[in-house]
N, C-alpha and C positions, 0 to 999 in steps of 0.2 A: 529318293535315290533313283536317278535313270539306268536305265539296265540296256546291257546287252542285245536281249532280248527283242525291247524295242526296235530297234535299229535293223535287225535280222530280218524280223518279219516285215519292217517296212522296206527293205531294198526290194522284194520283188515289186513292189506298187514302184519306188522308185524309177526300176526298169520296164514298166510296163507300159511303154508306147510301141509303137510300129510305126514308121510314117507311110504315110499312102503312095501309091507308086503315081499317080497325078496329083498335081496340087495345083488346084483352082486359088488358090487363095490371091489376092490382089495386092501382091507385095513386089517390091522390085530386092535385088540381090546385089551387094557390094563385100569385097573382102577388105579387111581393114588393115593394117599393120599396127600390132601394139606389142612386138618384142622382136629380138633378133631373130630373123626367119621363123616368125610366125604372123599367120594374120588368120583373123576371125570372119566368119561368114555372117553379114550384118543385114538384118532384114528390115525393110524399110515398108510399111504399110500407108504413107503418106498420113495424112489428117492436117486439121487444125488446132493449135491452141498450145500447152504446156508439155515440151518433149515428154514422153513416157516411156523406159527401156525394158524390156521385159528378160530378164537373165532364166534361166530353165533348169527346172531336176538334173539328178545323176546323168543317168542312160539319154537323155532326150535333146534334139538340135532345138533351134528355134522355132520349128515349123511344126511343133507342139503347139505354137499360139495362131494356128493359121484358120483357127474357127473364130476362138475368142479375142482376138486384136483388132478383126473390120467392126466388131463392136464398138471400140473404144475409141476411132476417128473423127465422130465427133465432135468430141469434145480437147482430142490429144492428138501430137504428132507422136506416131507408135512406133518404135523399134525393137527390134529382137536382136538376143545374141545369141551364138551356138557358139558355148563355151570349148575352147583349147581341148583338144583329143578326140573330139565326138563332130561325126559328119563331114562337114567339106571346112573344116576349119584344120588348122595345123595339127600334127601330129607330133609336138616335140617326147624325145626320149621321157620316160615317166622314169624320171630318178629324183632328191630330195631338195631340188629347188624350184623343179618346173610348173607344179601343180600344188601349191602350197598355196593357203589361205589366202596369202601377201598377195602372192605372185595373180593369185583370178583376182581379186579383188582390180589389183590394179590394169587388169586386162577392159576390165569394165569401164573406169577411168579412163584410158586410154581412148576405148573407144567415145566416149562421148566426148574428148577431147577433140580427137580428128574431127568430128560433126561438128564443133563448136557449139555445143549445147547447153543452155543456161535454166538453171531451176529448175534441174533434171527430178522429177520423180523416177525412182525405179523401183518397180513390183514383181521379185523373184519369187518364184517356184521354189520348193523343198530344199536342196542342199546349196541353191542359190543364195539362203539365207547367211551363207559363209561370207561371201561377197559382200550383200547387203551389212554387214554387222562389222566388217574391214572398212567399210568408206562409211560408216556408223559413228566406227569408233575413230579413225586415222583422220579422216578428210570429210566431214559432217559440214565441212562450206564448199564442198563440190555438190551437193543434193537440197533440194527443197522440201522433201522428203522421203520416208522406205515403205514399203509393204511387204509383211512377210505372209506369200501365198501358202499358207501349210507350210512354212519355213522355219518357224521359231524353235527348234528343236535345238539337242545341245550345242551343236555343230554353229549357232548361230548365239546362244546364249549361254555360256557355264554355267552349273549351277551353284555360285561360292560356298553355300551352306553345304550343300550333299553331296556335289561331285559329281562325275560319271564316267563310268570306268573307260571306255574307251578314251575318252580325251587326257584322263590321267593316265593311263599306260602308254599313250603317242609320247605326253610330256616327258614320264619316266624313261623310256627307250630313249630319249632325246639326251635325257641326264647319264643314261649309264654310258653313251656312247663317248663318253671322255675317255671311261675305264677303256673301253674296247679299242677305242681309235688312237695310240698314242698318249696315254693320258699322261705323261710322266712330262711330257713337253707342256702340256697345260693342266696344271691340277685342279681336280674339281676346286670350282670357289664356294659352293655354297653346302657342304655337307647337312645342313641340318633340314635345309628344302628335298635333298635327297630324300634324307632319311623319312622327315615326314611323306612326301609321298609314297614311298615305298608301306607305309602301315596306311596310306590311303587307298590305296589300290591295293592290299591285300582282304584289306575289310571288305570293299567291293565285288573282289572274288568271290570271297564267303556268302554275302549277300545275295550273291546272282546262282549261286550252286544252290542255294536253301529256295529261290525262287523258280528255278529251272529244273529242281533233282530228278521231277517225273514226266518231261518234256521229251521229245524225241527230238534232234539235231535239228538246227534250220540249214535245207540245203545251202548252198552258194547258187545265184542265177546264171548259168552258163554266159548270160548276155557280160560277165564282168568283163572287160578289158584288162591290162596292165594300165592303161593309162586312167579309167575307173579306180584301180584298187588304189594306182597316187594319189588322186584326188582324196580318195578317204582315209589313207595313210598322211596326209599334208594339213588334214582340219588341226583347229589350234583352241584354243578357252577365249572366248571375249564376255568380259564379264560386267559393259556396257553399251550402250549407246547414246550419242550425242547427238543425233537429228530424230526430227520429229517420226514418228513409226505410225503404223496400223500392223497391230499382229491379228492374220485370220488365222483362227484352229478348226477346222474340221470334226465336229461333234456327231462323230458317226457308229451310233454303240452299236453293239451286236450286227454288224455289215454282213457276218457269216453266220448263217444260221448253224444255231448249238442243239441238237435234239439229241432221243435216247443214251444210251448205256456206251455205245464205239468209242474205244479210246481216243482213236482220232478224234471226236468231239465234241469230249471231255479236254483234251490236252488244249483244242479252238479253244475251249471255255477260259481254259487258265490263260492264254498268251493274250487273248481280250482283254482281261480284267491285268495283267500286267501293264496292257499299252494303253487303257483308263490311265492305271494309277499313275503311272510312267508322264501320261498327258497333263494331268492335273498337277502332278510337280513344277512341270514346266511351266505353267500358266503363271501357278505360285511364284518363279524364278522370276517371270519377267516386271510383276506385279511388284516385287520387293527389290528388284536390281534395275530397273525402269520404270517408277513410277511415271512418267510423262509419256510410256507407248499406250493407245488405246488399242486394248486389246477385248477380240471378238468371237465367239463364237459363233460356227454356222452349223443346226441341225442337221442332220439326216446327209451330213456331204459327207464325198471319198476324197482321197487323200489329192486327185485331182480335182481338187475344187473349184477353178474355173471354167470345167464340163459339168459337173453333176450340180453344180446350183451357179450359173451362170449371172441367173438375175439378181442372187443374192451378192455375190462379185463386184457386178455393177455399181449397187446402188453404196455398198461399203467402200469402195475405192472412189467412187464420185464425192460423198459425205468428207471422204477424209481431206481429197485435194482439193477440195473447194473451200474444206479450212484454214490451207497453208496461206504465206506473206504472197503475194505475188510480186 
């Protein structure tokens, strides 16, 4: 069962870039239009070989990959997206259609439409896995294949066995919003999907108060936006994928050291060993709902894994697309 928890403690990594006030990096900049009055800030690092699009975490522009993309020239033409809300890209209203799974996924789409780009790989970052798992599961003949950079979390995989509360409470809010919004003009059709999630997500609850009881709150990161907390209100269940994958996970135990008696780190200790267990669920998820992703683990990395083991990056994203059709 994924928890809460997870997710909590990982939004501060989420939001944890700065971008540099000069950027050397050797990319040229184009905005792209892929919806009514919006376009996207599209980063272009040139190269040779098999397009490569690089989608980004939560908090982060594209200029997140402005170390690790002159890497990848060699062998790839590189692009970057800086997804809708975040940086010099559009800013539309964060209300309950503009930041939805659907709606980025096909922002990405778009953009590599405008490019005309063929046998696109693209290699997201963290909550980019939504994306990736959208053109996965909808349009798996617009890509040659995914990589999930520390993306594979539930945001990008359900997990149909166990669940996770946060995607089953979006769904449930979604269900109850008949009652709430006029339901009398359209009555629920499916009462018994109601019901059952409603006892899915109250087990959930239960589960996460018996794993949480002796935890002190996870702040919120001031860094959230309104257009941030759409994006996370807008994630949806996709419960496969139809193109070829590489899932990386980030095999990073104990990253914060746990010593003596302080309760602060005693409580590290616990939310560690939840975001272990939390991980290895996942793994288990895509292993039993994707058998055709190969999926990898990298020792000693942070949740930005293509800074803290860079080489290991390389040589796992080279390995993968050098197995696709061409």
């Amino acid at each position: 069962m994924r928890k809460r928890i997870l997710w909590g403690v990982a939004l501060a990594l989420l939001l944890g870039t700065t971008l540099r006030a000069q950027d050397p990096s050797p990319h040229t900049v184009q905005f792209i239009t892929v919806d009514n009055n919006v376009k996207l800030e599209v980063l272009d690092w040139g190269g040779s070989g098999r397009p490569l699009v690089l989608p980004t975490g939560l908090g982060d522009t594209a200029h997140v990959f402005d170390e690790f993309a002159p890497k990848l020239t060699a062998s790839y033409h590189v692009y970057g997206i800086t997804r809708r809300g975040l940086g010099a890209s559009s800013k539309p209203e964060p209300n309950a259609t503009d930041y939805t799974a659907d709606r980025l996924g096909e922002d990405v789409l778009a953009v590599m439409d405008a490019l005309h780009l063929n046998k696109t790989v693209i290699a997201g970052h963290s909550i980019a896995g939504e994306e990736l798992s959208y053109i996965g599961s909808h349009h798996p003949e617009k890509v040659a294949g995914l990589i999930y950079m520390e993306a594979g979390y539930p945001y990008a995989l359900y997990d149909q066995a166990s669940g996770e509360l946060e995607l089953d409470s979006i769904e449930l809010r979604n269900q109850l919003r008949q009652f709430i919004e006029g339901y009398s003009m359209e009555p629920v059709k499916d009462y018994d999907s109601l019901i059952a999630n409603l006892q899915r997500v109250e087990k959930e609850v239960k589960e996460q108060q018996q794993d949480t009881r002796n935890l002190p709150p996870t702040p919120v990161s001031a860094r959230m936006t309104p257009e941030l907390f759409a994006i996370m209100e807008g994630r949806e269940r996709f419960t496969t994928i139809h193109a070829p994958a590489l899932v990386i996970f980030a095999d990073g135990d104990n990253l914060v050291p746990v010593s003596g008696d302080d309760p602060r780190s005693r409580a590290q200790a616990v939310r560690q060993a939840l975001m272990k267990r939390n991980k290895e669920a996942q793994v288990a998820a895509f292993e039993r709902q994707v058998p055709s992703a190969h999926v990898v683990r990298i020792p000693h990395a942070t949740h930005y894994i293509f800074r803290s083991n860079e080489a290991d990056m390389l040589r796992e994203m080279n390995t993968f697309i050098a197995s696709l059709p061409n």
